[in-house]
Backbone of each chain as ProteinMPNN parsed JSONL, in Angstrom:
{"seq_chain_A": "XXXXXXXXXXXXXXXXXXXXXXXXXXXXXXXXXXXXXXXXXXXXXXXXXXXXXXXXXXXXXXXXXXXXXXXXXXXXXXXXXXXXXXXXXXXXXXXXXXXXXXXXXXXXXXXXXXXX", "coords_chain_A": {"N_chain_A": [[88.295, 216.213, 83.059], [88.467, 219.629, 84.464], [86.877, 222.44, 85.447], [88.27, 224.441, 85.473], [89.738, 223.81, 82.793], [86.914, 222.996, 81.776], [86.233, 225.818, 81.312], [88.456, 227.051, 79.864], [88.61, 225.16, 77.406], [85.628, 226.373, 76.197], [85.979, 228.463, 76.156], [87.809, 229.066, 73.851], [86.356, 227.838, 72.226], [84.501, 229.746, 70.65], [84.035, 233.3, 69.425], [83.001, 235.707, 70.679], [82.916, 236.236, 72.792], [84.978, 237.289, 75.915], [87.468, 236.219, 77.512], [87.132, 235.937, 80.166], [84.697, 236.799, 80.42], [83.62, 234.398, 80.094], [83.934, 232.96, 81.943], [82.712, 234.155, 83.73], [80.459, 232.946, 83.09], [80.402, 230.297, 83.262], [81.08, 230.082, 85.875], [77.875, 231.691, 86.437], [76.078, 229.824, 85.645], [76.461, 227.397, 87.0], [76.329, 228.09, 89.526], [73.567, 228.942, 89.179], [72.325, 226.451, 88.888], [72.944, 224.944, 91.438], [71.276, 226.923, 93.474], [68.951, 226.327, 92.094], [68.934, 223.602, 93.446], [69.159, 223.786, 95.613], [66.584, 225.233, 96.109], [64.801, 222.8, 96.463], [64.343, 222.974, 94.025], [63.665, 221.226, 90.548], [66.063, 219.721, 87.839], [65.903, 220.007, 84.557], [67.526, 219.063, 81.719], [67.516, 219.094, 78.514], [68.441, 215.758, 76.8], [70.758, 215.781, 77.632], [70.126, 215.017, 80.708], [68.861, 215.173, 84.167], [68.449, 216.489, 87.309], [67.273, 215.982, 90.436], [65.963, 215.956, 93.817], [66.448, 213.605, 96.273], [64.606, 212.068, 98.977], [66.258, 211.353, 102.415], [65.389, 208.839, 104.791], [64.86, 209.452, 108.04], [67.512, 208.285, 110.305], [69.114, 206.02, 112.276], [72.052, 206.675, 113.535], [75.743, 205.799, 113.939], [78.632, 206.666, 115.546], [81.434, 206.643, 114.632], [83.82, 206.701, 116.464], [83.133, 206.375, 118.747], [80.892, 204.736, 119.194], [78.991, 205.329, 120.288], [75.214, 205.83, 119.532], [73.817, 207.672, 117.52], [70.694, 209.825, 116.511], [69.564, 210.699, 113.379], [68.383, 213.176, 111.502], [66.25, 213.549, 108.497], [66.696, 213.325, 105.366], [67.511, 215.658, 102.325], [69.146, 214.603, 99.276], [71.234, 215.439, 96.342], [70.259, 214.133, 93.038], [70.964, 212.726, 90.327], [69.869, 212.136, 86.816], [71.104, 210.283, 83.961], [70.042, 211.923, 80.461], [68.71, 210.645, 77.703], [70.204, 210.68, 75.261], [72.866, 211.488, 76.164], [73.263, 208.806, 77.892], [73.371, 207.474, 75.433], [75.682, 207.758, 73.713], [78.162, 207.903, 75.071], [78.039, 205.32, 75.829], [78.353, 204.25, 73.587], [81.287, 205.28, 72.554], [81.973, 203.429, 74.195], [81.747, 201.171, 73.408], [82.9, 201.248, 70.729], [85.602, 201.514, 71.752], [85.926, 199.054, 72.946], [85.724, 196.9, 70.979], [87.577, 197.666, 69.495], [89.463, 197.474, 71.373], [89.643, 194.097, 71.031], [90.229, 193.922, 68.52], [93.096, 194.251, 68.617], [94.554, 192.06, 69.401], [94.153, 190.111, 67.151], [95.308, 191.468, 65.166], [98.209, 191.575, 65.897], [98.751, 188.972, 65.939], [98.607, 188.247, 63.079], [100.389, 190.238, 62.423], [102.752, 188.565, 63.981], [102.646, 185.982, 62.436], [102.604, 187.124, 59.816], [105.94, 187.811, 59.402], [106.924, 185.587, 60.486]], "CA_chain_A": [[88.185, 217.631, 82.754], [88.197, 220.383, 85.663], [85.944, 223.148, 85.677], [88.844, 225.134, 84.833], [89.91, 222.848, 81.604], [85.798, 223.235, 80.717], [86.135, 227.149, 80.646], [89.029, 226.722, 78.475], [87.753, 224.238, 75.989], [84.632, 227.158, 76.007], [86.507, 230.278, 75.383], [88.068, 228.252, 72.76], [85.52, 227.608, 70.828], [84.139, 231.285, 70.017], [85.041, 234.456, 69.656], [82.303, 236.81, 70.957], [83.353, 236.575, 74.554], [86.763, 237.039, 76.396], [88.017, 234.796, 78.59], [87.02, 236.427, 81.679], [82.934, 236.689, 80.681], [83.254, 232.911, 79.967], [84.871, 232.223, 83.181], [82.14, 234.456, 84.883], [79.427, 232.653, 82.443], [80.249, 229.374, 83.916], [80.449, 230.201, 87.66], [76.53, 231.881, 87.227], [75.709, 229.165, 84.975], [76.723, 226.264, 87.999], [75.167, 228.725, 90.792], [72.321, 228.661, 89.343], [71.651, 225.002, 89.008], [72.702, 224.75, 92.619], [70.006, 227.489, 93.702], [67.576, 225.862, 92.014], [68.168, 222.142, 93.511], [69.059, 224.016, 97.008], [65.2, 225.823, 96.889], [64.385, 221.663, 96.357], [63.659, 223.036, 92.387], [64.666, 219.921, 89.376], [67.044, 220.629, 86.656], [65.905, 219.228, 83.33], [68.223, 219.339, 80.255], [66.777, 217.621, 77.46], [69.957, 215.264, 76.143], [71.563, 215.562, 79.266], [70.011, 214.41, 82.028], [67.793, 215.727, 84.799], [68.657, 216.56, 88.529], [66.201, 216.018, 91.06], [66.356, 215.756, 94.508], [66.367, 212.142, 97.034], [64.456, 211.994, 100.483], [66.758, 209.874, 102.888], [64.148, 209.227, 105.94], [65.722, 209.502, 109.431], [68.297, 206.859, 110.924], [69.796, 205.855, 113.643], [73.666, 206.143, 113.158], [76.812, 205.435, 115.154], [79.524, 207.446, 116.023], [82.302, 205.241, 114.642], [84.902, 206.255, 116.767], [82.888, 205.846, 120.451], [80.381, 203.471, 118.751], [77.282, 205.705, 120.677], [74.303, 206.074, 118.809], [72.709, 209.228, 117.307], [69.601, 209.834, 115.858], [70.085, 211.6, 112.548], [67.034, 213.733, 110.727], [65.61, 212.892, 107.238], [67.394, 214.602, 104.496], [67.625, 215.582, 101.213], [70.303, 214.45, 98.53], [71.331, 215.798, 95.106], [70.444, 213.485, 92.451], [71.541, 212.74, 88.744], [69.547, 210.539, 85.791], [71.25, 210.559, 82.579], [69.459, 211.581, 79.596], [69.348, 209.187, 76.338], [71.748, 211.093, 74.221], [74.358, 211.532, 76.748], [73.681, 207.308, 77.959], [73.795, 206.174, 74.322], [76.719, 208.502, 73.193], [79.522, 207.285, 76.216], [78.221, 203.601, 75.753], [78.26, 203.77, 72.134], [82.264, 205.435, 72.742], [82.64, 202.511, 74.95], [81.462, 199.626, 72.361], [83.83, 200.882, 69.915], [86.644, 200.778, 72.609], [86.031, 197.552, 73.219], [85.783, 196.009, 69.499], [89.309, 198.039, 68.887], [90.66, 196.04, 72.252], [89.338, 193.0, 70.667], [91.023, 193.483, 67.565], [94.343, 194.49, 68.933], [95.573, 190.632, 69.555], [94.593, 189.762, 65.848], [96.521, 192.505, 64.275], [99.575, 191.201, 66.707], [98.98, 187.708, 65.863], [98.855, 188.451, 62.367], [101.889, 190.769, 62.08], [103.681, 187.845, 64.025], [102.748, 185.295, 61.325], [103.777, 186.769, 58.093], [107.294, 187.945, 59.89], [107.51, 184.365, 60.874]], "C_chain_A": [[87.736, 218.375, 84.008], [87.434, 221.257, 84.997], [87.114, 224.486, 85.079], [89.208, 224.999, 83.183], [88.683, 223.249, 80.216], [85.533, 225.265, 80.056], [87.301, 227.41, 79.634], [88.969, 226.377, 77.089], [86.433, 225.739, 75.262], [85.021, 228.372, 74.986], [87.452, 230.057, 74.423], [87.589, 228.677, 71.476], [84.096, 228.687, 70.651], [84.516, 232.224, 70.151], [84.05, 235.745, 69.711], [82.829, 237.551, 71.871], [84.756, 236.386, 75.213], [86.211, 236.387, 77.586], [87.338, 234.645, 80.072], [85.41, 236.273, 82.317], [82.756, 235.159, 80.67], [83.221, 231.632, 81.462], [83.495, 232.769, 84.172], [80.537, 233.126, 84.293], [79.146, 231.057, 83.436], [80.215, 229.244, 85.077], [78.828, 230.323, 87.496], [75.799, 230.51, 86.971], [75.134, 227.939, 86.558], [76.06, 226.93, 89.646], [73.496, 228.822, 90.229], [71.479, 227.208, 89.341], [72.063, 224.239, 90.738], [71.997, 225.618, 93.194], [69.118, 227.095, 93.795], [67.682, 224.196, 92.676], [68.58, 222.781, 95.352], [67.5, 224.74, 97.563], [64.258, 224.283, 96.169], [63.76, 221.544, 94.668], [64.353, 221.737, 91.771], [65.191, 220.674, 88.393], [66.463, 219.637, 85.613], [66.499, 219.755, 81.856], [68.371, 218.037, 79.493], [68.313, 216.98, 76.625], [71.188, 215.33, 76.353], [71.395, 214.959, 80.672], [68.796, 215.751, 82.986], [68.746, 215.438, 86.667], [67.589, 216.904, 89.199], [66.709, 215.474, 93.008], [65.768, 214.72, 96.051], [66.08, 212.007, 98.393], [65.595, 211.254, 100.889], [65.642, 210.079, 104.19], [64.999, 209.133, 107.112], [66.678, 208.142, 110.08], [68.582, 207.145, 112.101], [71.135, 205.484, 113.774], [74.283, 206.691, 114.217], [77.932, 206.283, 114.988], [80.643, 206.403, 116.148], [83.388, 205.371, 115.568], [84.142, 205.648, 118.725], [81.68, 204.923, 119.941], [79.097, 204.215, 119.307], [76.564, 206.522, 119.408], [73.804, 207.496, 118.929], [71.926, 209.31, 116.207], [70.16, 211.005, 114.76], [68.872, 212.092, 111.631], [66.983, 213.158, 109.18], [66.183, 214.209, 106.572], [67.473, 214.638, 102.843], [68.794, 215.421, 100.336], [69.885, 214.75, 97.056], [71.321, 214.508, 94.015], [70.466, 213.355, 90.87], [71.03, 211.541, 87.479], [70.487, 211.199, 84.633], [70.26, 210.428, 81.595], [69.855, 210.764, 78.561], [70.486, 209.688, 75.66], [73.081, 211.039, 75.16], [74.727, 209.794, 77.57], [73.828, 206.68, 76.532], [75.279, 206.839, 73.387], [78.686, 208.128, 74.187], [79.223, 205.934, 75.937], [78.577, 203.512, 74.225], [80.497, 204.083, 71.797], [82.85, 204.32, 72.999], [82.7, 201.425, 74.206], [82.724, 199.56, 71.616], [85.058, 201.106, 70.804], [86.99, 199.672, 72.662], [86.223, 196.704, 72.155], [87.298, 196.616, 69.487], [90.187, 197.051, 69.929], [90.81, 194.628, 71.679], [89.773, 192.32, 69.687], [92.289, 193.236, 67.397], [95.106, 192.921, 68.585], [95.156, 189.882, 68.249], [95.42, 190.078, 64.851], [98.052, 191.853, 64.737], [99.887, 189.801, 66.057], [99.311, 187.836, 64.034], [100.115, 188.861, 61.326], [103.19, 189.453, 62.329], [104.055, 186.304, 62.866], [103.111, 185.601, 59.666], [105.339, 187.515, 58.364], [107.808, 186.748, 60.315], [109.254, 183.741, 59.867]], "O_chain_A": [[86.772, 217.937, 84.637], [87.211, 220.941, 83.828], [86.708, 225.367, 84.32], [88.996, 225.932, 82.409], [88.783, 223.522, 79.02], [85.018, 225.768, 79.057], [87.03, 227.995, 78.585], [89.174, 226.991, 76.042], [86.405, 226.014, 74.063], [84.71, 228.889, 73.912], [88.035, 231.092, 74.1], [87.908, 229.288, 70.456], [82.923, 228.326, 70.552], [85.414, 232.376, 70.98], [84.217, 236.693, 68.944], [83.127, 238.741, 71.974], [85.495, 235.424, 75.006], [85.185, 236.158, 78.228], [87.116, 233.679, 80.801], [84.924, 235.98, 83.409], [81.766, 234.683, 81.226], [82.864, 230.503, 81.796], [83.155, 232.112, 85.156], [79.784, 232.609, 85.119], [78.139, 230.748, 84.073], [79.459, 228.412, 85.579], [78.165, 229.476, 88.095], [75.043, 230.038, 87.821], [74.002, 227.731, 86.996], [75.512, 226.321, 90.565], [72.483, 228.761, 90.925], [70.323, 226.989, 89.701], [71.543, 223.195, 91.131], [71.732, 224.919, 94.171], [68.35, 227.112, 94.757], [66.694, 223.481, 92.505], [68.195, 222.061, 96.273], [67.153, 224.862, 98.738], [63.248, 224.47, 95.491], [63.091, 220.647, 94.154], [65.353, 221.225, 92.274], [64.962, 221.845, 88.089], [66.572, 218.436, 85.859], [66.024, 220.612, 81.111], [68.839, 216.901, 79.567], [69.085, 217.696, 75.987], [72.234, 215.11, 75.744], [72.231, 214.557, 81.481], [68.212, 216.754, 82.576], [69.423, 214.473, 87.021], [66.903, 217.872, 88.871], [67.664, 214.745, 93.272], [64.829, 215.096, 96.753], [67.032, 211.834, 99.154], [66.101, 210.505, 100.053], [65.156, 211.16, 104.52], [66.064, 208.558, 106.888], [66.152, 207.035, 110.2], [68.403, 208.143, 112.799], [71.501, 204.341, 114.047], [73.926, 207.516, 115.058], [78.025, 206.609, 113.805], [80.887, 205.629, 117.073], [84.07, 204.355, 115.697], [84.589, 204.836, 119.535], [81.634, 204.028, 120.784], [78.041, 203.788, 118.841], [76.998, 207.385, 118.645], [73.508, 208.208, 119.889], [72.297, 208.96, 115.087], [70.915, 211.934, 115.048], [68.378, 211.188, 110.956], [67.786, 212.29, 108.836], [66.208, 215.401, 106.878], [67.489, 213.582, 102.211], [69.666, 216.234, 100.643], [68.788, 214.518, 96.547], [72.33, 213.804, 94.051], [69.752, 214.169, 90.283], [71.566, 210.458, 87.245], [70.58, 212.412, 84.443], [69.591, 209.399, 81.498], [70.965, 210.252, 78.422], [71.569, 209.113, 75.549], [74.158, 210.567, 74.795], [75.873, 209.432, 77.834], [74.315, 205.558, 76.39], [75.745, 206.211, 72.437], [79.864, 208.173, 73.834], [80.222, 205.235, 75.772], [79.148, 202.497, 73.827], [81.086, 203.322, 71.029], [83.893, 203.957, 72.455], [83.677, 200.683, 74.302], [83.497, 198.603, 71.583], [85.919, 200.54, 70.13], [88.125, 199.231, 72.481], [86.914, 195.706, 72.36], [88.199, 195.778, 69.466], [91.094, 196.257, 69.678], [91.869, 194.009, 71.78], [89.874, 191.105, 69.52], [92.791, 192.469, 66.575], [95.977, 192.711, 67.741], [95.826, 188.859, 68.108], [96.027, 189.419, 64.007], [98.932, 191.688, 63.892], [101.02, 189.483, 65.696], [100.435, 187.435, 63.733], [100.603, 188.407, 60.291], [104.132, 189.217, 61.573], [105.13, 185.775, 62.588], [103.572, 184.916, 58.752], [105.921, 187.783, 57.314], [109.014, 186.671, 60.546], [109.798, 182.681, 60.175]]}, "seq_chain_B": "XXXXXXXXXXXXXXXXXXXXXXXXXXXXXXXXXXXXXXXXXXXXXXXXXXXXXXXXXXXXXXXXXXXXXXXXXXXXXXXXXXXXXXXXXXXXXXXXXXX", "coords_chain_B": {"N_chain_B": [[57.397, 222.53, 88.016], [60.675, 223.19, 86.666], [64.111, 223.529, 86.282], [65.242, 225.111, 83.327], [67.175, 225.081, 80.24], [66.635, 227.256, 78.717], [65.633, 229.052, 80.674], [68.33, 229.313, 81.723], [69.978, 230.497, 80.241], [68.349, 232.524, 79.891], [68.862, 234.058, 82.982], [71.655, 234.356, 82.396], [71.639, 236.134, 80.97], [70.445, 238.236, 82.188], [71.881, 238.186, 84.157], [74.711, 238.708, 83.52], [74.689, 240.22, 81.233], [74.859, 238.808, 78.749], [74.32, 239.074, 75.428], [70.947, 237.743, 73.788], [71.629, 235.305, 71.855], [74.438, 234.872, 72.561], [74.074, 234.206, 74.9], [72.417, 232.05, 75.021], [73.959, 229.839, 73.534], [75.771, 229.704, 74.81], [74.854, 228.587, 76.875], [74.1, 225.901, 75.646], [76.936, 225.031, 74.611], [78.027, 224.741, 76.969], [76.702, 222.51, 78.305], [77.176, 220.631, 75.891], [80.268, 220.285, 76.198], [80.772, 218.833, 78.498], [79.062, 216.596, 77.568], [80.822, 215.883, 75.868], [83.358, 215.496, 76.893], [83.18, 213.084, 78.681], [82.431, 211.452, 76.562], [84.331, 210.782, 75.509], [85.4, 209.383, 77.33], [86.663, 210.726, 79.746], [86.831, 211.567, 83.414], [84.331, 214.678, 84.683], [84.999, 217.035, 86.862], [84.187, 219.446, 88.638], [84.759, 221.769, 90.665], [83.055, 222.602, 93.907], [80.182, 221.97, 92.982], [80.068, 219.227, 91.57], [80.997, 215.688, 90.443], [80.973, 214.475, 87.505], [81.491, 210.508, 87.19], [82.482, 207.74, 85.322], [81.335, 204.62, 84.795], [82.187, 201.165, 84.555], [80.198, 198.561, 83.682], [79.506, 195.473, 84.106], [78.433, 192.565, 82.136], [75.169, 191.922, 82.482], [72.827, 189.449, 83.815], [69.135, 190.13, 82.67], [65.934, 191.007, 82.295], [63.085, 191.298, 80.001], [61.147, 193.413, 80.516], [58.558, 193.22, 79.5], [57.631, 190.917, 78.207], [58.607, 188.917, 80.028], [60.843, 187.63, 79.152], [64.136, 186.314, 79.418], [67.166, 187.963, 79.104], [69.918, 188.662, 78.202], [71.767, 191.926, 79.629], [73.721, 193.838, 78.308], [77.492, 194.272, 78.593], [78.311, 197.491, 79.552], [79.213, 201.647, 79.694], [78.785, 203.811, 82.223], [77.707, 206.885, 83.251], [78.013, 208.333, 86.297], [76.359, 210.34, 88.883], [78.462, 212.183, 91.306], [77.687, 214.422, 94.007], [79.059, 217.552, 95.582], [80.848, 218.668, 98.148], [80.147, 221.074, 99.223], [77.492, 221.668, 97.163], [75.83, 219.256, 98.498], [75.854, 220.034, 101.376], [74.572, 222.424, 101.078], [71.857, 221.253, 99.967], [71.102, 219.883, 101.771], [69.844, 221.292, 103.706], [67.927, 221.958, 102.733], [64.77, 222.276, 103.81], [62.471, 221.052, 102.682], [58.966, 219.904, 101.912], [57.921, 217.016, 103.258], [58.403, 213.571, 101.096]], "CA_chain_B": [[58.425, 223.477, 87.566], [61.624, 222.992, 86.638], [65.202, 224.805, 85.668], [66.002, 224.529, 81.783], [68.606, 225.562, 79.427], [66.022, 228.434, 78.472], [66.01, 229.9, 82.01], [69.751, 229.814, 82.395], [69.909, 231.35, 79.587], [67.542, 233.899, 80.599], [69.583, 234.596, 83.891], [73.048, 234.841, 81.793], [71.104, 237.671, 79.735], [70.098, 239.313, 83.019], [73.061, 238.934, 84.947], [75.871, 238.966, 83.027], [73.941, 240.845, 79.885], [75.531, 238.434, 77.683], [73.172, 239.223, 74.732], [69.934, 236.197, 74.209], [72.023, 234.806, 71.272], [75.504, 234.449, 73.316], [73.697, 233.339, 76.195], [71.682, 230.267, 74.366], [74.997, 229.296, 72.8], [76.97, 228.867, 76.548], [74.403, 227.329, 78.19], [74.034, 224.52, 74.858], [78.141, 224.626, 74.747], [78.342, 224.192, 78.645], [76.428, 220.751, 78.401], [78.093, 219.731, 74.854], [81.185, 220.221, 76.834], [80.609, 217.857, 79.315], [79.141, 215.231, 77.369], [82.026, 215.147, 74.884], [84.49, 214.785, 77.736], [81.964, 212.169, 79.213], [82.318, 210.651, 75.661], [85.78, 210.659, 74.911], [85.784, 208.685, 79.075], [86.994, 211.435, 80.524], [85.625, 212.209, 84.072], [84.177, 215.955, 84.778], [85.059, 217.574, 88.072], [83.179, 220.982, 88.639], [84.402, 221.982, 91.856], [81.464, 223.443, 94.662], [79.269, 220.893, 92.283], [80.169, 218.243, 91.55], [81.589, 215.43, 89.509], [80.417, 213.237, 86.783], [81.714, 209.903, 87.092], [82.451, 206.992, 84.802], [81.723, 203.438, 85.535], [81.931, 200.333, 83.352], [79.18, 197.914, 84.187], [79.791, 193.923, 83.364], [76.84, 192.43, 81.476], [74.38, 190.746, 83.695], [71.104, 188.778, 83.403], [68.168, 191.131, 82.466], [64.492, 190.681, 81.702], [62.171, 192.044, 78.986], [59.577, 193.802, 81.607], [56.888, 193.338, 78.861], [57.211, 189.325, 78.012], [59.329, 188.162, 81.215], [61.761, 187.038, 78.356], [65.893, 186.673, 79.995], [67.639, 188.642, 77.683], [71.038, 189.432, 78.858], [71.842, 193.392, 79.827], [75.569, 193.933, 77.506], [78.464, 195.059, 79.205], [78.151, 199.358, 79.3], [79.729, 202.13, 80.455], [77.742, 204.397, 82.45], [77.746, 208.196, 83.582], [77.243, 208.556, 87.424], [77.403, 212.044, 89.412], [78.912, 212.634, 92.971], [77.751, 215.838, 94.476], [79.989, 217.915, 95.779], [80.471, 218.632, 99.597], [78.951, 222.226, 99.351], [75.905, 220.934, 97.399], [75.909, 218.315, 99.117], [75.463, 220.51, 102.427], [73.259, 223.318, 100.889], [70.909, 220.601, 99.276], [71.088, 219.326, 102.875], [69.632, 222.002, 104.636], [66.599, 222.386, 102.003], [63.651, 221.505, 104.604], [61.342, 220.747, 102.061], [57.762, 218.716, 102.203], [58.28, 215.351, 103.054], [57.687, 212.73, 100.579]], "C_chain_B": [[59.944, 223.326, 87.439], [62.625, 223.939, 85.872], [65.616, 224.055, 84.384], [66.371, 225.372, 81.393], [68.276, 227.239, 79.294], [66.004, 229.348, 79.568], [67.568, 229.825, 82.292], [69.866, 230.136, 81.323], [69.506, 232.546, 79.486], [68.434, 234.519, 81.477], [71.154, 234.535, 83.271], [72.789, 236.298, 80.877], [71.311, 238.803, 81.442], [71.316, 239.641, 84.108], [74.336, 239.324, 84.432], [75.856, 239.724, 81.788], [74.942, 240.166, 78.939], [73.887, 238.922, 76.592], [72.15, 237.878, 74.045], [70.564, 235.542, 73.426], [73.51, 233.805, 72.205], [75.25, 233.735, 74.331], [73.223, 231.696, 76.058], [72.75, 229.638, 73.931], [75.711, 228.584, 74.059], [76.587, 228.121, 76.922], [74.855, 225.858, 77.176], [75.49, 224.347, 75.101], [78.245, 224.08, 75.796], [77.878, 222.341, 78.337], [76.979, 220.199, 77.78], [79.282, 219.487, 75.481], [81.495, 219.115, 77.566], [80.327, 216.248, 78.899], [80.233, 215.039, 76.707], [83.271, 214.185, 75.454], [83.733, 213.574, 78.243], [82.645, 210.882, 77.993], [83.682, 210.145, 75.319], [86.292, 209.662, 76.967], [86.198, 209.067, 79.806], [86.192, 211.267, 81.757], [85.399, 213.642, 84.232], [84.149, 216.099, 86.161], [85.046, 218.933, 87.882], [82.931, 221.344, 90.443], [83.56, 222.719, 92.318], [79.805, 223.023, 94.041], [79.063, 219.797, 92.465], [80.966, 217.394, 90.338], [81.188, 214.055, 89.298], [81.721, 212.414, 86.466], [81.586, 208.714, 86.156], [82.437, 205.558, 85.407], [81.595, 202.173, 84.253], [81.385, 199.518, 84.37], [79.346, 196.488, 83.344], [78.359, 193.371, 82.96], [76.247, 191.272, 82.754], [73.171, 190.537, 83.103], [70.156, 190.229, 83.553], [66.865, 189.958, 82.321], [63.936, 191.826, 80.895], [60.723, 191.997, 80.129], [58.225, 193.679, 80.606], [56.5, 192.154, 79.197], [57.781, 188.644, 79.019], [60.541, 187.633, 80.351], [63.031, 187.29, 79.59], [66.447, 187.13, 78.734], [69.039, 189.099, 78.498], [71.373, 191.125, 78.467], [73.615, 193.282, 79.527], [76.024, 194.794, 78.486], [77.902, 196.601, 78.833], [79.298, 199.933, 80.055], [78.608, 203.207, 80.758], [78.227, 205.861, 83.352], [76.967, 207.554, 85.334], [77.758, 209.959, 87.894], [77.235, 212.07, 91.019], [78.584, 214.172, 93.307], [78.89, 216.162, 95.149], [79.749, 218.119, 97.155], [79.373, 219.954, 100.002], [77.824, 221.96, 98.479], [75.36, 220.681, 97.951], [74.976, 219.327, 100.588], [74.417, 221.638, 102.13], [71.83, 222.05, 100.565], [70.12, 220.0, 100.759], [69.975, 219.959, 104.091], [68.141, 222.191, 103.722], [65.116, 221.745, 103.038], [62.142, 221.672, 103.914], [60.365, 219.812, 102.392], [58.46, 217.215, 102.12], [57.629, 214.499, 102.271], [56.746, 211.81, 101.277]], "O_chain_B": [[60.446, 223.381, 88.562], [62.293, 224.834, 85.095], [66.105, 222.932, 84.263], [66.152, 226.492, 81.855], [69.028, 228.179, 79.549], [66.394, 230.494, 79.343], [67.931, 230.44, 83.295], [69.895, 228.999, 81.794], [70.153, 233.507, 79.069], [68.952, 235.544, 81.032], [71.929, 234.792, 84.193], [73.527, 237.136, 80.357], [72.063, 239.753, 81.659], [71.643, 240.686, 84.67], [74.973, 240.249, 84.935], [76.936, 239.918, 81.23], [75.795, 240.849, 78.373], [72.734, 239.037, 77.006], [72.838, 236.89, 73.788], [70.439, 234.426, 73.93], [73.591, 232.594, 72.411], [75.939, 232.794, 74.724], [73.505, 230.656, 76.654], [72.469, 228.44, 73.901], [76.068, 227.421, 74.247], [77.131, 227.096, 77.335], [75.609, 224.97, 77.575], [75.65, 223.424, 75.899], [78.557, 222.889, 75.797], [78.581, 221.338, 78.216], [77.547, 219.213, 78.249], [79.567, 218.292, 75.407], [82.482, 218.44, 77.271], [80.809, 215.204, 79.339], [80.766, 213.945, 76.891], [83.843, 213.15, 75.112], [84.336, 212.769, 77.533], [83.157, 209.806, 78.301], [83.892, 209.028, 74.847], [87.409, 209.524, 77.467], [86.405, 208.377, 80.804], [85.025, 210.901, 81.615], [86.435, 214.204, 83.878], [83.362, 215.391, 86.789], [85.773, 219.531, 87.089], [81.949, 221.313, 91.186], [83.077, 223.572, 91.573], [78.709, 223.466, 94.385], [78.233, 219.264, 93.201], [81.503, 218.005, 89.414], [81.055, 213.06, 90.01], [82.705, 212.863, 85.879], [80.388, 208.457, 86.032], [83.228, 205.214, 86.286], [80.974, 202.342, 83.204], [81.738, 199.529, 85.549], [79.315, 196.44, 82.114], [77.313, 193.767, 83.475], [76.666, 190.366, 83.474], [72.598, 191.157, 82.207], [70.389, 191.158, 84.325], [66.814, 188.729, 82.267], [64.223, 193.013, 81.046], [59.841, 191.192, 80.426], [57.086, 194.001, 80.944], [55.595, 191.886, 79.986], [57.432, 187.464, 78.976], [61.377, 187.095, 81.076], [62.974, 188.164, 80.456], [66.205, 186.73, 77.595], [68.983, 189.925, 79.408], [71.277, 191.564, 77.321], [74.485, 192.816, 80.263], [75.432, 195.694, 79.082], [77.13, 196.789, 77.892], [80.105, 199.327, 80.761], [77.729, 203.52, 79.955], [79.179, 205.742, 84.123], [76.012, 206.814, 85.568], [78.797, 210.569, 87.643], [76.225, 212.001, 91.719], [79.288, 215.056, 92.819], [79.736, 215.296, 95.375], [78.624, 217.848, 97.575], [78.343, 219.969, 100.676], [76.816, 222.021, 99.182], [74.355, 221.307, 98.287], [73.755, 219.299, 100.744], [73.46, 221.773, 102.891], [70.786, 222.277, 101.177], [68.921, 219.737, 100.86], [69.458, 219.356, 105.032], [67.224, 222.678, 104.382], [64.605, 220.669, 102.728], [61.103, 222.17, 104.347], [60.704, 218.877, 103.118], [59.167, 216.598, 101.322], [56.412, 214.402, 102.429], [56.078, 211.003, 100.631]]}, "name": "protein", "num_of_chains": 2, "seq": "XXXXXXXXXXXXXXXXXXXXXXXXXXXXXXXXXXXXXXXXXXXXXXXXXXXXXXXXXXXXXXXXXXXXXXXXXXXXXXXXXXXXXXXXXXXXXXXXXXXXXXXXXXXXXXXXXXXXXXXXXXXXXXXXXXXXXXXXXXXXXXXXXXXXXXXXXXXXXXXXXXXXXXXXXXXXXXXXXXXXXXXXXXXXXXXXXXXXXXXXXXXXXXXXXXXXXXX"}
């Protein structure tokens, strides 16, 4: 799903707002959760997850194409936990995926024995 | 201090004057959104963001951190998220206190 796809799906599913406020709703929406993790703020959405953001401490990296070394500063990275509802809601998707794969080649074997 | 649903909600009132009802509804839709596709194995790409990734994870040896028990950790599938390059580079530039 693109970002375009999700304002779709959105302006979908109600009918307060046209298309256009939904479209602006989700740009401020996504600027503001990069605001807040660019002034080093965390994002916490309960049954979603939490964004917080990952010292790296300074290295000493190479310059792959001439191989000389450069010192590189200590930096910050954007980071992502999942909350419980949204890790037990995709695994719990995924379980029953997997039991339906599992059943697939009995149903087959089945069909091929009483057509025998 | 942190940013929640209730403050972007707040700033959809103030900037876009959706009214506090319409606004609490987007932000909760916005996330339902995401996990559903999430759920249904989709991945979410949110360009100038980022994008939540799917990974399936093969079961491996675990432990029970209470009793030391081995307990094997079941196959999963698991949500990961890639920032995006402009994140990525604003988040970059944040010269915050060092841990």
């Amino acid at each position: 799903m693109t970002k375009s796809e999700l304002i779709d799906v959105l302006a979908a599913g109600q009918n307060h707002l046209a298309y256009k406020d939904v479209e602006l709703a989700v740009r401020c929406i996504l600027d503001n959760m990069s605001n807040a993790l660019a002034s080093g703020e965390r994002i916490e959405i309960r049954g979603f997850g939490s964004f917080s953001l990952h010292y790296r401490p300074p290295r000493i990296g190479r310059n792959p194409k001439t191989g000389e070394a450069v010192s590189l500063s200590g930096k910050y990275v954007p980071h992502f936990k999942p909350g419980k509802e949204l890790r037990d809601r995709v695994n719990q998707a995924y379980q029953e995926e997997l039991m339906a794969a599992e059943e697939e080649p009995a149903k087959v074997r089945e069909r091929l024995v009483s057509t025998a | 201090m942190a940013l929640t649903k209730a403050e972007m909600a707040e700033h959809l009132f103030e900037v876009l004057g959706l009214n506090k009802r319409e606004a609490k509804d987007m932000v909760e839709m916005f996330f339902e959104e995401i996990r559903a596709a999430l759920e249904r194995g989709e991945q979410v790409k949110l360009s100038g963001f980022g994008n939540f990734d799917l990974r399936a994870k093969k079961e491996r040896p675990g432990r029970n951190p209470k009793t030391g028990e081995e307990i094997p950790i079941t196959a999963r599938r698991v949500v990961t998220f890639r920032p995006g390059q402009k994140l990525k580079s604003r988040v970059e530039a944040y010269a915050g206190p060092k841990p």
